[in-house]
C-alpha positions, 0 to 999 in steps of 0.5 A, a space after each residue: 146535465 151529466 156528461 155521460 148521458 145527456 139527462 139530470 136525474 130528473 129525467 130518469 125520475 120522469 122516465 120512471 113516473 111513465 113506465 109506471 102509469 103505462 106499463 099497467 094501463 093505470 089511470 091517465 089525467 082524469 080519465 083511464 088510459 085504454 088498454 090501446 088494443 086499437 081502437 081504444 076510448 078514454 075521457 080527456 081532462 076536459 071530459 070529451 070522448 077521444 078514440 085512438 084507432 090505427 089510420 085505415 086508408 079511407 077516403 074519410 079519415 085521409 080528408 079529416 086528417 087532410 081538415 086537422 092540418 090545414 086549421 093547424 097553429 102556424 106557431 105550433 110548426 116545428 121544422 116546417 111541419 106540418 106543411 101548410 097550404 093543401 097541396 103540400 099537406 096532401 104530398 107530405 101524407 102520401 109520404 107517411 100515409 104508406 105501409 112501412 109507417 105506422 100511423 094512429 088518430 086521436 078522434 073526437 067525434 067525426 073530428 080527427 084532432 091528433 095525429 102520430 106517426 113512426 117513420 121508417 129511415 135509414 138505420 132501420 130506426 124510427 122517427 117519431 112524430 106526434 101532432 096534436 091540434 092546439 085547443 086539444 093540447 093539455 088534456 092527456 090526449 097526447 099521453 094517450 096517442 103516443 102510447 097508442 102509437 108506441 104498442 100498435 108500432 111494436 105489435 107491427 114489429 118496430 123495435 127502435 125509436 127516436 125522436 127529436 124536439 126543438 128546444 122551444 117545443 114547451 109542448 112536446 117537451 112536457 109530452 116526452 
């Protein structure tokens, strides 16, 4: 690492790699990546169908959201979150689930199994926030929710993001 920035060239080398893949929509894993006017479809590499869509407030989606937490990996947890138990899944949402956030799902079927959010704070920035559940992890759905979530927050006006991963967040890391 250099002292001046925090990254080895390897992460301005990956950095590239993305901006290259996303900024034409080019192709994803095994599947093309959407053009992510939400809603959008693509094929993970697992071959299942997965559609990215903006949260929509209804009764539905916030209960399959509400599903998607409660059967989360326990060990997938980073700074207590997700929350665990349903009472403290539901008041955690009520927080982000509101209009100043900006929240996008990764569906496959009926199934909500990802999960992104940016959530407003004090400096007029944005944290980050992404969850995928763990049987669908490895598959480009991530990849695909984060871009989602990235131009649905500047077609909402969000200019500034940030982000923060716990060093043993193998996942997340291989995400960013």
């Amino acid at each position: 690492m250099t002292p001046d920035n925090g990254h080895d060239d390897g992460d301005e080398d990956r950095i590239d790699e993305w901006r290259e893949l996303h900024d034409d929509d080019s192709a994803a894993g095994t599947g093309e990546t959407p053009s992510f006017n939400l809603p959008a479809e693509f094929v993970d590499q697992q071959g299942r169908p997965i559609e990215i869509r903006a949260y929509d407030d209804s009764e539905e989606t916030y209960e399959s959201l509400v599903d998607m937490y409660e059967s989360f990996d326990s060990g997938d947890r980073a700074e207590e979150l997700p929350p665990g138990s349903n009472a403290e899944i539901c008041r955690w949402l009520d927080t982000i689930l509101v209009e100043d956030c900006v929240n996008v799902l990764a569906w496959c079927g009926n199934e909500v199994v990802g999960h992104a959010m940016l959530v407003p704070d004090e400096d007029a920035m944005y944290e980050l926030g992404i969850f995928v559940q763990q049987e669908y992890q490895q598959a480009g759905i991530g990849t695909n929710l984060l871009c989602g979530l990235l131009r649905h927050g500047q077609s909402e006006g969000v200019k500034e993001v940030r982000l923060s991963v716990k060093h043993w967040n193998q996942a997340a890391i291989a995400l960013y």
